[in-house]
PyMOL CGO cylinders between C-alpha atoms (Angstrom):
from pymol import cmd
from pymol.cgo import CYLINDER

trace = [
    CYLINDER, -254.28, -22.61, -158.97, -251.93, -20.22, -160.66, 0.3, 1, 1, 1, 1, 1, 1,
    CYLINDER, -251.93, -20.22, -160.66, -248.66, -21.93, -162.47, 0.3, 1, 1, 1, 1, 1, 1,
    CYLINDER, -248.66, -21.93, -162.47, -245.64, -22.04, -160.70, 0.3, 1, 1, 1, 1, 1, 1,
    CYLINDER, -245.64, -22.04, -160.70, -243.02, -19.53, -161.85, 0.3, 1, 1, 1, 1, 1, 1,
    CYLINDER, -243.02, -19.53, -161.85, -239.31, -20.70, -163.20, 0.3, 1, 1, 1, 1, 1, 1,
    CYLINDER, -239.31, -20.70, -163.20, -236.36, -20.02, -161.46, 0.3, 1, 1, 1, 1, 1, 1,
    CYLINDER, -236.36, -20.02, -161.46, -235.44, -17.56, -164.28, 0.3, 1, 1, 1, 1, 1, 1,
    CYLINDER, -235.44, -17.56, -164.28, -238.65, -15.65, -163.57, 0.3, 1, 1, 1, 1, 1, 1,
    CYLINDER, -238.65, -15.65, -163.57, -238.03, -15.50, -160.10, 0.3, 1, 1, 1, 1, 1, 1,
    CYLINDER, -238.03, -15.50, -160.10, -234.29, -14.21, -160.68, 0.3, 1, 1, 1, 1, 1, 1,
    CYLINDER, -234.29, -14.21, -160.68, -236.23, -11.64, -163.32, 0.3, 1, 1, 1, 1, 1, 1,
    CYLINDER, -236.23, -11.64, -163.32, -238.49, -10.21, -161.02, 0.3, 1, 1, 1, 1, 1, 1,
    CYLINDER, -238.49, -10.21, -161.02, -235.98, -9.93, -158.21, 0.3, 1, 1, 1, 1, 1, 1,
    CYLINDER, -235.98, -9.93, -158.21, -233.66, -8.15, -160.34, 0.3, 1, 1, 1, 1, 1, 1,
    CYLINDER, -233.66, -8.15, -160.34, -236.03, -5.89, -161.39, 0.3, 1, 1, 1, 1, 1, 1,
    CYLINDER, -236.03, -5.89, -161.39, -237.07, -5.20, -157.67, 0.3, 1, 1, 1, 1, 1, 1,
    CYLINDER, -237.07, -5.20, -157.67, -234.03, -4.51, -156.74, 0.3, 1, 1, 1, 1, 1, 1,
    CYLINDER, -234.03, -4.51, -156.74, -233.01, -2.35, -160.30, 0.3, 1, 1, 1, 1, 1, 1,
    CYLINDER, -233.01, -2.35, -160.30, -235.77, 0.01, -159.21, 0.3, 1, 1, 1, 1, 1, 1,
    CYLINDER, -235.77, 0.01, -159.21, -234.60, 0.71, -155.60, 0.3, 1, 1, 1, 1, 1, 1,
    CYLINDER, -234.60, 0.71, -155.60, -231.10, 0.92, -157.21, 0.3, 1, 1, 1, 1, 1, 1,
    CYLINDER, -231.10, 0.92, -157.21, -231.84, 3.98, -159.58, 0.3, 1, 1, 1, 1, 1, 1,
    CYLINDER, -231.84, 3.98, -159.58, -234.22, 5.38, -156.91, 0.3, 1, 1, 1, 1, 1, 1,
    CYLINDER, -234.22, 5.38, -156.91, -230.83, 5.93, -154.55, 0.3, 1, 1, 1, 1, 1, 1,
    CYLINDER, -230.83, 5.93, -154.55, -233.03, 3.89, -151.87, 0.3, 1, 1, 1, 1, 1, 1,
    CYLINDER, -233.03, 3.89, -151.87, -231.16, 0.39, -151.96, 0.3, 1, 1, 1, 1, 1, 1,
    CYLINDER, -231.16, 0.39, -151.96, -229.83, 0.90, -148.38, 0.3, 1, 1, 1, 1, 1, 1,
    CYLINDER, -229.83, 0.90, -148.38, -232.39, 1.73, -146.89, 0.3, 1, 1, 1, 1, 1, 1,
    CYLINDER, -232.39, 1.73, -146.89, -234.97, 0.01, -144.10, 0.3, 1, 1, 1, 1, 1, 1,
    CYLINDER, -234.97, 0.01, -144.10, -237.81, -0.33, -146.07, 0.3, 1, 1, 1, 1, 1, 1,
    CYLINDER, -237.81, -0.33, -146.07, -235.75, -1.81, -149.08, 0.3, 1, 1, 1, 1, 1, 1,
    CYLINDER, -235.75, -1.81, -149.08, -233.74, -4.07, -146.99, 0.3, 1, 1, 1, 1, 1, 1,
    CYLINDER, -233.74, -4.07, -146.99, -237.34, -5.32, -145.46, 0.3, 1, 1, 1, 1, 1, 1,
    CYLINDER, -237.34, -5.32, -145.46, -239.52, -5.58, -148.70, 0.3, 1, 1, 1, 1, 1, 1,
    CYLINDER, -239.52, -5.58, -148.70, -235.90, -7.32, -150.52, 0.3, 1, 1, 1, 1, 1, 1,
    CYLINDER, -235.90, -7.32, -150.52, -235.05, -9.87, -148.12, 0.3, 1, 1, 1, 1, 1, 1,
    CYLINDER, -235.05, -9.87, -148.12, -238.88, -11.14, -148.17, 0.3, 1, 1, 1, 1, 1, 1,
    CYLINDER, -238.88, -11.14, -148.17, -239.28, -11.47, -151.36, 0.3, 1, 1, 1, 1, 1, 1,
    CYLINDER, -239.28, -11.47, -151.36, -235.46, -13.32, -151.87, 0.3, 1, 1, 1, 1, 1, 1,
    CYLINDER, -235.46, -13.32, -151.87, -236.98, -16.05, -149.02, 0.3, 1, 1, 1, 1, 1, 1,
    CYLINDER, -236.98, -16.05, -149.02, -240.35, -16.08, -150.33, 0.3, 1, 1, 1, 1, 1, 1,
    CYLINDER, -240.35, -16.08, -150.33, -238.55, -17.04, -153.41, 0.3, 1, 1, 1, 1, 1, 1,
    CYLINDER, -238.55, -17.04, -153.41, -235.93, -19.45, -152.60, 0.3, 1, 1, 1, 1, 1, 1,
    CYLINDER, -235.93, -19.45, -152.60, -233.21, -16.70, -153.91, 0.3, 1, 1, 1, 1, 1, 1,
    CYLINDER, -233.21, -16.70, -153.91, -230.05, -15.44, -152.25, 0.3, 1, 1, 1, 1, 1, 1,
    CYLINDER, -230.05, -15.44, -152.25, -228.93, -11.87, -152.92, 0.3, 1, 1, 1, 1, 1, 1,
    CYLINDER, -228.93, -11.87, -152.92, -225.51, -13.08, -154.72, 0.3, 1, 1, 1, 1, 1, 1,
    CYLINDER, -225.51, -13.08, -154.72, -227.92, -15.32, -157.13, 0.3, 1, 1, 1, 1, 1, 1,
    CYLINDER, -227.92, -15.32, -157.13, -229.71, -11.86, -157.99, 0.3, 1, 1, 1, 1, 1, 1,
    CYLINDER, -229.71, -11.86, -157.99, -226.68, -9.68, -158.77, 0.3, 1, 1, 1, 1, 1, 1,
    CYLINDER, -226.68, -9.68, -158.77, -225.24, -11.78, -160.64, 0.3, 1, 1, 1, 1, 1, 1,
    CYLINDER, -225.24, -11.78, -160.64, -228.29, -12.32, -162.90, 0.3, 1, 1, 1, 1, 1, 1,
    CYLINDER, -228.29, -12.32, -162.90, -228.56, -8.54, -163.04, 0.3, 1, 1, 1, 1, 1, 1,
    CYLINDER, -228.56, -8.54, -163.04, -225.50, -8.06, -164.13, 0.3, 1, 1, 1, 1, 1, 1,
    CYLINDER, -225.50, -8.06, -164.13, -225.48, -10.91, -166.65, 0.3, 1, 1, 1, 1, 1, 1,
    CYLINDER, -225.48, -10.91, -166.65, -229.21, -9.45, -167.84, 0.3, 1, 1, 1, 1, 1, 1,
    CYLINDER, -229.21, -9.45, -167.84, -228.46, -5.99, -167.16, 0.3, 1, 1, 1, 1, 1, 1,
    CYLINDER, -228.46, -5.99, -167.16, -230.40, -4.88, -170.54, 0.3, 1, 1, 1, 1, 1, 1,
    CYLINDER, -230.40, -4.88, -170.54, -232.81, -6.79, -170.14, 0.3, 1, 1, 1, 1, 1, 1,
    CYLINDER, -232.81, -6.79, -170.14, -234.10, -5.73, -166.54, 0.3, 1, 1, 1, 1, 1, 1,
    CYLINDER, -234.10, -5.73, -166.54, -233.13, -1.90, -167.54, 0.3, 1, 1, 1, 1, 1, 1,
    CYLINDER, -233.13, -1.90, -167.54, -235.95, -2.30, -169.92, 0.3, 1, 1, 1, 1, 1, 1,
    CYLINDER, -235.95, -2.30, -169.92, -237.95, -3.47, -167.44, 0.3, 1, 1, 1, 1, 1, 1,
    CYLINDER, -237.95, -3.47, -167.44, -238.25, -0.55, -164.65, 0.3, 1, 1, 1, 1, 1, 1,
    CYLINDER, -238.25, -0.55, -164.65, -238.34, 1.29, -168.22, 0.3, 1, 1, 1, 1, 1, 1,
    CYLINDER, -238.34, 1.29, -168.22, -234.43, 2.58, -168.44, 0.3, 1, 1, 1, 1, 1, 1,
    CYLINDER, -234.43, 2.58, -168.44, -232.59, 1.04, -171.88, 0.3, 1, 1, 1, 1, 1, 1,
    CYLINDER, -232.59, 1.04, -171.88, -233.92, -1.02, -174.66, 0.3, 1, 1, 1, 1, 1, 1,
    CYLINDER, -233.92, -1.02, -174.66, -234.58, -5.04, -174.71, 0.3, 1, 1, 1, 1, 1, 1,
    CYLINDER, -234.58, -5.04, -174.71, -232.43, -6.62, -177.02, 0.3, 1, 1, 1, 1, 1, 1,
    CYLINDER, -232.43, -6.62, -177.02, -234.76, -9.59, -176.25, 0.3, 1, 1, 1, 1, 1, 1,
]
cmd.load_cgo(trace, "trace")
């Protein structure tokens, strides 16, 4: 059974969902909204809980869809 994942790598990977529709210009759209929303309730997350740890990790998830440098 694979290991449960921490709230912080939930946040993580929801930030860096949504960072990649962000520089893509597509974070209005249908198919966003759709693929988004699932993942935040398969995850227990709210939308507000994700911004805010994308803005507070901003570097960090840049260097994850492979725009900035990790300071980590």
């Amino acid at each position: 059974m694979a290991r449960q994942r921490t709230r912080e790598e939930k946040l993580f990977g929801a930030a860096v969902l949504r960072r990649s529709f962000e520089l893509r210009g597509e974070d209005q759209g249908k198919a966003f909204r759709a693929v988004y929303l699932g993942v935040l309730r398969d995850l227990g997350l709210t939308d507000d809980e994700v911004a805010e740890y994308q803005a507070a990790n901003a570097a960090r998830v840049d260097a994850a869809v492979g725009r900035g440098r990790s300071s980590a």
